[in-house]
N, C-alpha and C positions, 0 to 999 in steps of 0.2 A: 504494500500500500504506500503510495506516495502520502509524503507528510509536508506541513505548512507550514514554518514556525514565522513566529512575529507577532503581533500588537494589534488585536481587531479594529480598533479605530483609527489606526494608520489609513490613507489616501491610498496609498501606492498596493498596499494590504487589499482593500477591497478592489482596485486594478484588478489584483490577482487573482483574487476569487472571481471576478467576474470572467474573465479571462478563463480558468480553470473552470467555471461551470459552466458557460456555452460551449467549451471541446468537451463537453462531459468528462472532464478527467477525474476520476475518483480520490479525495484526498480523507487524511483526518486534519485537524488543525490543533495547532501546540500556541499556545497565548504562552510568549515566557514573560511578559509582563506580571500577568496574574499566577502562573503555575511556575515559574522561574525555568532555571535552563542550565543544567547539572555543569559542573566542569569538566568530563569528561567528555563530556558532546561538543562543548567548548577548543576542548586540545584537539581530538578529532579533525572539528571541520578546520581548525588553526593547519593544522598538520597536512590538509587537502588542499586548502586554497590559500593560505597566508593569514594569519591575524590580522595584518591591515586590510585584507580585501574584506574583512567585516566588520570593519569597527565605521559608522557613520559620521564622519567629520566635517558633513554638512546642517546635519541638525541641532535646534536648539540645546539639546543636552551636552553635545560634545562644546557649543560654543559659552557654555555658563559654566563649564570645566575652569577652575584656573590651570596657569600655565603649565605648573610644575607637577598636576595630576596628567596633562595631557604628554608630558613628557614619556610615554613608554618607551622601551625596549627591550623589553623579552616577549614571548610567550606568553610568559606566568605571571606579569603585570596585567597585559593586556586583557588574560581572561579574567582576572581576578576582576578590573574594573569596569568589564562588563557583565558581570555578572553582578556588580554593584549597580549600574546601573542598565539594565535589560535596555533601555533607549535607546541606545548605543549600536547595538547591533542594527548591522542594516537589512532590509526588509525588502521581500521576504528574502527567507532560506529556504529552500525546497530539498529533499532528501527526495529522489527517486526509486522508482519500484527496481532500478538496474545499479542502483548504489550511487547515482551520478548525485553530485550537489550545486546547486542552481542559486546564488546571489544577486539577489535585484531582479525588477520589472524589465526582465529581457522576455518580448516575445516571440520572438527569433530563436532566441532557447529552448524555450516552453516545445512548440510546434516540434523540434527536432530530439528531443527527450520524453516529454510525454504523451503518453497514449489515452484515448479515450477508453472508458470503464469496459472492463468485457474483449478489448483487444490487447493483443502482443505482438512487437515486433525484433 
């Protein structure tokens, strides 16, 4: 089962769902606002795509950050202070039913990774 993580009332968030329910793609959704977002799921996708490809350094959270919180570099900073603050992560995240993981309102991606409910390719 493809999964959704992110922030139900995020903009880009409901992009996605609408986007994911006219291809009828079959999802569950993960709010890590409300239900948080483990650190190992954290190092994981750190470990696939890079920690900075998911930290959102254009939104208000990351710009109310002072400086010397924004300063990371590691890993284990970076998950730590997103997981401090869930905002942060950029939206969505998509975990695929083929393992593939999907950052941001790409729908160029979506079409070539996901499949409508009831198909496989």
């Amino acid at each position: 089962m493809t999964t959704i993580y992110g922030i139900k009332n995020c903009d880009t968030m409901k992009k996605a769902f609408a986007w994911l329910d006219e291809h009828a793609v079959a999802y569950t959704f993960h709010d890590y606002k409300k239900s948080g977002i483990g650190s190992a799921r954290l190092h994981a996708w750190s470990k696939t795509i890079g920690w900075k490809s998911l930290i959102n350094t254009r939104g208000t959270t990351w710009r109310k950050l002072p400086v010397e919180r924004q300063a990371i570099d590691t890993q284990s900073a970076a998950v730590a202070l997103m997981q401090e603050f869930p905002s942060l992560i950029r939206r969505p995240v998509i975990e695929t039913d083929g393992g593939q993981l999907l950052v941001g309102l790409d729908t160029t991606l979506y079409t070539s990774f996901l499949s409508p409910a009831g198909t496989t390719e």
